[in-house]
C-alpha positions as CSV (number, residue, x, y, z in Angstrom):
1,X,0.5,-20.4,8.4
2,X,-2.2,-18.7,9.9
3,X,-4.4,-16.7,7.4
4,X,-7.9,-15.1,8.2
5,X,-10.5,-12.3,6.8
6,X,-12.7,-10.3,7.9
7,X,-14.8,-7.2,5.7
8,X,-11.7,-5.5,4.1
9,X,-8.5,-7.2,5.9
10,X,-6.6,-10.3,5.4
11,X,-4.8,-11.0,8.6
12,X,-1.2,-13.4,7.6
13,X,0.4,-15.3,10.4
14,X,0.5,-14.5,14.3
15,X,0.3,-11.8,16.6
16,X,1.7,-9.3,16.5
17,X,0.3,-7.9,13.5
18,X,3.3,-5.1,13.6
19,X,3.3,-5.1,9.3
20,X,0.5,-4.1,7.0
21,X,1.0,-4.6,3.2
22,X,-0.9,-2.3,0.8
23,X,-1.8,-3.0,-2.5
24,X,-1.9,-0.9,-5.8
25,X,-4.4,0.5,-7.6
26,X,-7.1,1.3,-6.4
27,X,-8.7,-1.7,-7.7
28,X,-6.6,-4.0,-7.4
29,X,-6.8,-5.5,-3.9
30,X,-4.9,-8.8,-3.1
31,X,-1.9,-8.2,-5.8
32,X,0.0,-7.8,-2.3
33,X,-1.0,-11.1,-1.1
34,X,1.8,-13.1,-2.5
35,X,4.2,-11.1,-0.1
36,X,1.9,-10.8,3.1
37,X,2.3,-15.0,3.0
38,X,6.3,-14.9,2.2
39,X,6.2,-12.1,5.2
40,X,4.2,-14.0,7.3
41,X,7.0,-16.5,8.0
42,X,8.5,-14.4,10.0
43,X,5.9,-11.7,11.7
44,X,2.4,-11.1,11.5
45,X,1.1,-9.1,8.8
46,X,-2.2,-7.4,7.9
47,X,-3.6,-6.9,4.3
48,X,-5.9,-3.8,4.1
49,X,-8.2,-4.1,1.0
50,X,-9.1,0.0,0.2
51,X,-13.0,0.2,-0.4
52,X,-13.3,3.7,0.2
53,X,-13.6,5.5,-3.5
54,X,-12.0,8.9,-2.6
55,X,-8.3,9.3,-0.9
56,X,-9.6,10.9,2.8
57,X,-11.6,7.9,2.9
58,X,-8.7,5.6,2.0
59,X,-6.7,7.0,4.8
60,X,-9.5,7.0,7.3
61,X,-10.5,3.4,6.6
62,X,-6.4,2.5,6.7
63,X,-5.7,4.0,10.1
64,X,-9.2,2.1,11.3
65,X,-7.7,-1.0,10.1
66,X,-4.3,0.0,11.7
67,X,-5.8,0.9,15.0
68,X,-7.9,-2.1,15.4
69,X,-6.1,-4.6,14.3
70,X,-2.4,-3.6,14.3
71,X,0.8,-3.9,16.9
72,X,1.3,0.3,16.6
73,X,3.3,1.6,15.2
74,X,3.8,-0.7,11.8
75,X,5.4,-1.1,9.0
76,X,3.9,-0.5,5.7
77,X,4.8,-1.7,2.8
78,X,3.2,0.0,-0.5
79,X,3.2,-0.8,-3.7
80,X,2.3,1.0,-7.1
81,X,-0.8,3.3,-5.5
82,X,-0.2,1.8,-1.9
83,X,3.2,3.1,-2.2
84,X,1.7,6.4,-2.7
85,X,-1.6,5.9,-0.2
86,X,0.8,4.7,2.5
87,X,3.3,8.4,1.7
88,X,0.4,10.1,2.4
89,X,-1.3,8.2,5.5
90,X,2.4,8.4,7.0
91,X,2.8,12.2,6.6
92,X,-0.9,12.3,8.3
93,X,-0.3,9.7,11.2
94,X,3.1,9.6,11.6
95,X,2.7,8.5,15.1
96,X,1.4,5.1,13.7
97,X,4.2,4.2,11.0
98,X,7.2,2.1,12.5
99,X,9.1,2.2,8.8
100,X,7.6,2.9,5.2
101,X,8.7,0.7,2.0
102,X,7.8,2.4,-1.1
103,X,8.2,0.3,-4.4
104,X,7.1,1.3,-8.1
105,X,5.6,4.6,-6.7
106,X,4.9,7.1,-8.9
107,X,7.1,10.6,-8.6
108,X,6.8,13.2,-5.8
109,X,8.5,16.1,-8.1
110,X,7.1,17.3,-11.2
111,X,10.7,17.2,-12.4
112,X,10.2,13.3,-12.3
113,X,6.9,13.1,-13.7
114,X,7.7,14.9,-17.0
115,X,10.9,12.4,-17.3
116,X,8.2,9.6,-16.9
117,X,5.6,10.9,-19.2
118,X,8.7,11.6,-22.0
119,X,9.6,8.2,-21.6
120,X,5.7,6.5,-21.3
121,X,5.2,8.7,-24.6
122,X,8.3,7.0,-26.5
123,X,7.2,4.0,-25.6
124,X,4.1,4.2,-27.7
125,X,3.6,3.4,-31.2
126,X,3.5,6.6,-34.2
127,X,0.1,6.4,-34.1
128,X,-0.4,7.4,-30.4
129,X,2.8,10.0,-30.6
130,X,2.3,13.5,-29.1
């Protein structure tokens, strides 16, 4: 397996690099890098690490990454926060998104946040209860 790094990628296996991994968040770059090496087997993949501390920068510094480094379009595959980062960076560019995988993002509807935040809430001990 081919793996190299430059600034803020990780680059996983060979050309092309037609699938970028994004991890949660933000602060919490690299969680993803288990499956960019289980990917790589099979296609190249890029691992963007977000530096930028507000969202436009997030999704300017991810379609840099994209444009320099990827096989356009790609695949993303989010997780947690990059589930939600890559939603967003795909309804901006969609001209650069192949496919999007989404896993554990949080909800697009208010109707499913307040199911979340009933169940988060239950989960907690008396002394935290609403």
């Amino acid at each position: 397996m081919n793996r190299t790094s430059v600034k803020n990628l990780r680059k996983y296996g060979d050309l092309p690099f037609n699938l970028a991994v994004i991890h949660g968040g933000p602060g919490a770059p690299g969680e993803m890098a288990p499956v960019a090496r289980e990917l790589s087997a099979f296609r190249g993949v890029l691992e963007p690490l977000q530096t930028a501390v507000i969202l436009d920068g997030q999704v300017r510094e991810l379609r840099e990454i994209l444009e320099k480094h990827g096989s356009l379009p790609v695949t993303l595959v989010g997780f947690s926060w990059g589930a939600m980062l890559s939603f967003i960076f795909t309804a901006r560019h969609p001209q650069l998104v192949k496919k999007l995988v989404l896993i554990g993002s949080g909800p697009y509807e208010e109707k499913y946040a307040t199911n979340i935040t009933k169940t988060r809430i239950s989960r907690l001990g008396k002394t935290f209860s609403a």
